[in-house]
C-alpha positions in Angstrom: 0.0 0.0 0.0 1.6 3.6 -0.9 2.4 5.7 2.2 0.6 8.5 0.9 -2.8 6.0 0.8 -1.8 5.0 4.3 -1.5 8.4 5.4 -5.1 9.8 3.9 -6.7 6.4 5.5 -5.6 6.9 8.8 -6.8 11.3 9.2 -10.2 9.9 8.3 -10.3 7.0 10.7 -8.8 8.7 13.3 -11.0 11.7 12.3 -14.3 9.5 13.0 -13.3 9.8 17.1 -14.8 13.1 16.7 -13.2 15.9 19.8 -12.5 13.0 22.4 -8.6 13.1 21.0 -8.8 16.9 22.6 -8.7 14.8 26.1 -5.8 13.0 25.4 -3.1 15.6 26.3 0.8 16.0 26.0 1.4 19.2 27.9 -0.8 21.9 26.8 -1.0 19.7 23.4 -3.7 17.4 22.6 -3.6 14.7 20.3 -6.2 16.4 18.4 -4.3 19.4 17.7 -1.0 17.0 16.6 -3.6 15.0 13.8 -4.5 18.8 12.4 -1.0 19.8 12.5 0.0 16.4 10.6 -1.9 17.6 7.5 -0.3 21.0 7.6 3.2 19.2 7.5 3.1 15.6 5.8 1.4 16.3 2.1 4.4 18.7 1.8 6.5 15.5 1.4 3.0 13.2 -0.5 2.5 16.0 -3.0 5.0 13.9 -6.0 2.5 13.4 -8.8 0.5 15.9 -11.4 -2.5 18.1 -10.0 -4.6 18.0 -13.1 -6.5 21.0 -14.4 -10.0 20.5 -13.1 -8.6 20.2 -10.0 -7.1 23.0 -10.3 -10.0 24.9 -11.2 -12.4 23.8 -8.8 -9.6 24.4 -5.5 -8.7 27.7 -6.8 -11.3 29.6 -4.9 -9.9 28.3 -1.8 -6.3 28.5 -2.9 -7.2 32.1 -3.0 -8.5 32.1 0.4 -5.8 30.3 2.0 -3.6 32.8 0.2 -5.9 35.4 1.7 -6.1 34.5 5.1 -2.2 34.0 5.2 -1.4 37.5 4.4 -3.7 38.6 6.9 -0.7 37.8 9.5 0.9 40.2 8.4 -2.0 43.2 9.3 -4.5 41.6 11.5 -3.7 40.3 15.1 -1.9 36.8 15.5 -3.8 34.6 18.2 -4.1 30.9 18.9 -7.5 30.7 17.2 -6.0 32.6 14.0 -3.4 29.9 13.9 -5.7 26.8 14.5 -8.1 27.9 12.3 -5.3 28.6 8.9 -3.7 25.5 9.8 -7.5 23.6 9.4 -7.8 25.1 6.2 -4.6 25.2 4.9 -4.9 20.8 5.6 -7.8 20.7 3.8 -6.0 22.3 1.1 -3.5 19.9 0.7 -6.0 17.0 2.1 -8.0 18.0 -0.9 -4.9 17.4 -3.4 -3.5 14.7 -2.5 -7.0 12.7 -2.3 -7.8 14.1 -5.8 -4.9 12.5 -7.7 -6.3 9.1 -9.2 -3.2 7.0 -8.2 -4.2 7.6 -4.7 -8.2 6.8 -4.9 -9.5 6.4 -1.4 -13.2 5.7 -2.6 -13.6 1.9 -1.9 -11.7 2.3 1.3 -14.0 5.1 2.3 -16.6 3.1 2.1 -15.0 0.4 4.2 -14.2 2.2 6.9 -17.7 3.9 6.8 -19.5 0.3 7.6 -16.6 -0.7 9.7 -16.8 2.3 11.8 -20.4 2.6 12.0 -20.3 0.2 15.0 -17.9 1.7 17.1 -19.4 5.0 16.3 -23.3 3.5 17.6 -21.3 2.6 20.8 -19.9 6.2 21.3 -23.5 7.5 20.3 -25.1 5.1 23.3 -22.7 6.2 26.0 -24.0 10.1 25.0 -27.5 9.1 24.3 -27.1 6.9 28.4 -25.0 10.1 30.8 -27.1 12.8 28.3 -24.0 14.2 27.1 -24.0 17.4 24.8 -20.7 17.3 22.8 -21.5 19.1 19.2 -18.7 18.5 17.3 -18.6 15.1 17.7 -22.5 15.4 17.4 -21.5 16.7 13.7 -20.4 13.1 12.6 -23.8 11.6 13.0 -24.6 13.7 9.8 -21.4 12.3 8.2 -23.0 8.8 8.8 -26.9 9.9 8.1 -25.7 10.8 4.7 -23.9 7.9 4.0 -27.5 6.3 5.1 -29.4 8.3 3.3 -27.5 8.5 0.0 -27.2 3.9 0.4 -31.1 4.6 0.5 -31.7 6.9 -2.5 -29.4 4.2 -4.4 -31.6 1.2 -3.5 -28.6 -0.2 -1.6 -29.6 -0.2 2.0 -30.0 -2.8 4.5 -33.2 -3.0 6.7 -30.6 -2.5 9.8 -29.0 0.3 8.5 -32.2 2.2 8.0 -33.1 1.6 11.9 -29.5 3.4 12.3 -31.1 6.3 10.4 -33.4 6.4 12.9 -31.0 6.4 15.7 -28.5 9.0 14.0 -31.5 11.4 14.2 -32.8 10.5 18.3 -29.6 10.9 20.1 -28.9 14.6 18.6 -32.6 15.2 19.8 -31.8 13.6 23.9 -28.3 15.5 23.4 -30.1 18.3 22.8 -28.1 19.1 19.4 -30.7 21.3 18.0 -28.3 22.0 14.2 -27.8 18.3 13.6 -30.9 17.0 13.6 -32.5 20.0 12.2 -30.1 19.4 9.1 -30.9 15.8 9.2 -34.4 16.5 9.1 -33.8 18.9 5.8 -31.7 16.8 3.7 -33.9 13.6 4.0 -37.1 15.2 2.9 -35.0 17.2 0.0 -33.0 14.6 -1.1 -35.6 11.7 -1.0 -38.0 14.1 -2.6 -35.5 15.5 -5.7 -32.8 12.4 -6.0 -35.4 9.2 -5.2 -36.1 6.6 -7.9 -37.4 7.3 -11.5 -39.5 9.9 -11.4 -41.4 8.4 -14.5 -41.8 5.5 -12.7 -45.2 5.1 -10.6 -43.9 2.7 -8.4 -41.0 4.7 -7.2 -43.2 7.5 -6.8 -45.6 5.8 -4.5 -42.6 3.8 -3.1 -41.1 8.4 -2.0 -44.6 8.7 -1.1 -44.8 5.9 1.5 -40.8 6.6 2.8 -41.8 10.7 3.4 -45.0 9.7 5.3 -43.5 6.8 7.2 -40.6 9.2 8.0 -42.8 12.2 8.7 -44.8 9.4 11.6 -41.1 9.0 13.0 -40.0 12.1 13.6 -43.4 13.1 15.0 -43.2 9.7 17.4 -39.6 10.8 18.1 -41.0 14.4 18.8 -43.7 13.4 20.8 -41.3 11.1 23.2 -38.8 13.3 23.7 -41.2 16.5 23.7 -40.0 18.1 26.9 -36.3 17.8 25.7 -37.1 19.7 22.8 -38.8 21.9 24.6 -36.1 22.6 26.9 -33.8 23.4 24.0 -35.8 25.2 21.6 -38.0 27.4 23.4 -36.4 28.2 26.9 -33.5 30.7 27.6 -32.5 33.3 25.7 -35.0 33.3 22.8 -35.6 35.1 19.6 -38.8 35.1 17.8 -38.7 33.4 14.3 -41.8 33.3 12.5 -44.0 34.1 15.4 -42.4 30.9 17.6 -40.2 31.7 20.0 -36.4 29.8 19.4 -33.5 29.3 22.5 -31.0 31.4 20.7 -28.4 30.1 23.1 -27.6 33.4 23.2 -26.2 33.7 19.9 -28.7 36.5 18.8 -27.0 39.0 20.7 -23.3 37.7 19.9 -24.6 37.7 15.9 -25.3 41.3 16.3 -22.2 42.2 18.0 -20.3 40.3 15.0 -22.2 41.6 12.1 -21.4 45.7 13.9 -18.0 44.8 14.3 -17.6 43.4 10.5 -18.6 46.4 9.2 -15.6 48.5 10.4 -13.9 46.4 7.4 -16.5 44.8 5.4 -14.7 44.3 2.4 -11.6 42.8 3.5 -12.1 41.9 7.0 -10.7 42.7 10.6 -8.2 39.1 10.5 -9.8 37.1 13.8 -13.1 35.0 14.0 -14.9 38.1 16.2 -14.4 41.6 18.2 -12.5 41.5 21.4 -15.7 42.0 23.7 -16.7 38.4 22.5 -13.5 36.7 22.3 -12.8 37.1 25.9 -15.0 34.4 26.9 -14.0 30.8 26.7 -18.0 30.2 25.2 -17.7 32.7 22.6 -14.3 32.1 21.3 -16.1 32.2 18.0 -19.8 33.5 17.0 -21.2 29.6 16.0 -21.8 31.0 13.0 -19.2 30.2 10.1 -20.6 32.9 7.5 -20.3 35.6 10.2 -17.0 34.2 11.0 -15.8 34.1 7.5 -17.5 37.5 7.1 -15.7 39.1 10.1 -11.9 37.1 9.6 -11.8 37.7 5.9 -14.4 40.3 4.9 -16.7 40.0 1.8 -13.7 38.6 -0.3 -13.3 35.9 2.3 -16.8 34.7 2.6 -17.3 34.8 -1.3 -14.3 32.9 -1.8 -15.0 29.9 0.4 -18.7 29.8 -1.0 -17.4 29.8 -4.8 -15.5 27.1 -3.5 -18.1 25.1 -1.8 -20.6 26.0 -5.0 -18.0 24.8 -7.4 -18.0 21.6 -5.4 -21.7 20.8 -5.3 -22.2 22.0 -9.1 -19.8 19.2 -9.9 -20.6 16.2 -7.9 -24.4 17.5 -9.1 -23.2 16.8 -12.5 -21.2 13.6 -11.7 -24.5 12.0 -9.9 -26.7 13.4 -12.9 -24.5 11.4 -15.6 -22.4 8.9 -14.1 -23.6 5.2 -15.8 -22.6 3.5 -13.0 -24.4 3.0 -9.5 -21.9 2.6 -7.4 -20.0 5.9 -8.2 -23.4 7.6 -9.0 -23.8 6.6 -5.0 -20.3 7.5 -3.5 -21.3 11.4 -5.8 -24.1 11.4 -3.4 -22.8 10.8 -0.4 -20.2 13.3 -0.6 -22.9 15.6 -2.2 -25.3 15.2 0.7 -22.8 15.7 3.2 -20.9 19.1 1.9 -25.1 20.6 1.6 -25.4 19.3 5.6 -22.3 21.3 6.6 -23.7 24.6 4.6 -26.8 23.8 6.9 -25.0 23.7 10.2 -22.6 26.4 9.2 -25.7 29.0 9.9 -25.7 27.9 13.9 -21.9 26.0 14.5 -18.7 26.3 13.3 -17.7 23.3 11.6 -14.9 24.6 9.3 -12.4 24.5 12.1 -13.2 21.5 13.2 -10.6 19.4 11.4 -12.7 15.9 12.3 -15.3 17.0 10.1 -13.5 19.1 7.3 -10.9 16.7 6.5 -12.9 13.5 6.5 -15.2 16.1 3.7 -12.1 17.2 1.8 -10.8 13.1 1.8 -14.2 12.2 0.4 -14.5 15.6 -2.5 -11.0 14.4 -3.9 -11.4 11.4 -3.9 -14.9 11.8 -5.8 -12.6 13.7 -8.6 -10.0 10.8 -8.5 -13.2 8.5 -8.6 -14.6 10.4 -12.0 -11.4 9.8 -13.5 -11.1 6.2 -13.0 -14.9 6.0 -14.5 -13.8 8.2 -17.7 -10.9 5.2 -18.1 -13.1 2.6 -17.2 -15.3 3.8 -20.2 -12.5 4.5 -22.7 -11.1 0.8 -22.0 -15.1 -0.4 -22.8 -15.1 1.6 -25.7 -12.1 0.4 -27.4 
């Protein structure tokens, strides 16, 4: 097996553990700091074959921003959250890269460690779902595995087990009391199961979406109904806004928006180079506004934000297009999967901060290369029929 295979297997299993490696400690450094910092260093020395030119074209929005947010050391302040959160993106960067080149396709060992994993990862999800534990960026994963669910679903492939699993991924965020994650989950089942299910000539597959949206619909509701004062407790109590007439927990995050969004516009267009204003970064809660479009907004300005959307557009234009015209079901699947998962994160980018979380953004950078690598080994695939 080529090291550089190796390498890109073990960040996304070792990713997978979610925030428990920030427990594991070696002085003031955790061992979840040392697997981000191992993608900053290592691709320098993986990096031996030719990027190709649609790779090229899709990064280079965030090759800009990288480029961006790099120069900003040199005029905006330099803190431990500045650094933690270029080194993120700067591995995703190279993450990206590496996983992209065809000679180091990760796609069938994705998928492995994806069922493998899933086991281990129900275990973890138990031990939460038992003590009533609220950890959110391990909570984050559980959408990682719901679209691998989901997207099996869509493709006819699923076990009867795995859809009980689906169920599960979407209770334990509820009893944990993460309100993003299974608010996204909600959102991309009904969306994708209503846009991406079956033949939509086909009768039977529409009654087939039909039945699935109301048996899912009589889930969540059954699920809503047990766990009613928990949701209660989490959406309507504490610091509230009113959305819509209903009254939301804001968590306080209302106020902290508002204080981000005045302190952006002191340099809208290029940004004030850290993640909020001083008044919020001085507590340990608010050490960034759990919202990753304010933070990009307020780090980077307008030229920040816009970069790292064209870049996350680019991304889901072309896996839209690889899932639209791929021949073959088992890529066309593996498209949706990582498809499904990149339009979660855009969801729970609105109330978290999952692009500095480098569990959840590299295991999604390993999976977008290695859909490109994956495209590539279809287009040969083809050409070898064809002749």
């Amino acid at each position: 097996m080529k090291l550089r295979i190796m390498y890109l297997k073990i960040i996304f299993i070792l990713s997978l553990a979610g925030s428990l490696f920030t427990a594991i400690k070696i002085g003031n450094f955790s061992l979840s700091a040392a697997i981000t910092f191992s993608a900053l260093l290592f691709p320098l020395f993986f990096i031996k074959t030719v990027i190709q030119k649609k790779t090229i074209l899709l990064i280079f929005p965030f090759l800009l921003y990288c480029i961006y947010d790099f120069s900003s050391f040199f005029w905006g302040p330099i803190t431990k959250s500045v650094l933690q959160d270029f080194t993120v993106w700067t591995g995703m960067l190279l993450l990206f890269l590496i996983s992209s080149n065809p000679s180091n396709n990760l796609s069938d060992n994705i998928i492995k460690i994806m069922d493998i994993s899933k086991y281990p990862f129900l275990l973890l999800l138990t031990y939460f779902f038992l003590k009533g534990i609220d950890s959110p960026a391990t909570m984050m994963l559980t959408v990682l595995y719901f679209s691998y669910f989901l997207a099996k679903f869509i493709s006819k492939r699923i076990l009867f087990f795995e859809i009980l699993i689906m169920i599960y991924l979407f209770m334990v965020p509820i009893v944990t009391g993460s309100r993003i994650i299974y608010i996204s989950e909600i959102i991309i089942l009904f969306i994708f199961i209503t846009f991406f299910y079956g033949n939509k000539y086909s009768i039977k597959d529409k009654f087939k979406k039909i039945m699935f949206i109301t048996f899912s619909t009589f889930i969540i509701l059954m699920i809503a109904f047990a766990f009613q004062d928990k949701i209660n407790a989490v959406m309507s109590k504490g610091d509230a806004a009113n959305v819509g007439g209903i009254t939301v927990n804001t968590s306080g995050r209302t106020y902290i928006w508002s204080i981000v969004l005045k302190s952006a516009q002191n340099n809208i267009l290029f940004g004030l180079g850290q993640d909020g204003p001083p008044e919020m970064l001085k507590y340990p809660k608010w050490a960034h506004p759990h919202n990753d479009y304010l933070r990009l907004l307020h780090h980077n300005g307008i030229i920040g934000l816009v970069l790292w959307l064209l870049f996350f557009i680019n991304l889901l234009i072309y896996l839209l297009n690889r899932i639209k015209y791929s021949s073959n079901d088992y890529y066309k699947s593996y498209y949706l999967f990582n498809f499904i998962f990149l339009f979660a994160i855009l969801i729970i980018m609105i109330t978290d901060n999952p692009i500095v979380y480098s569990y959840i953004m590299y295991p999604l950078m390993i999976l977008s290369g290695s859909s490109i690598a994956l495209h590539d080994i279809e287009k040969k695939n083809m050409i070898k029929k064809d002749i």
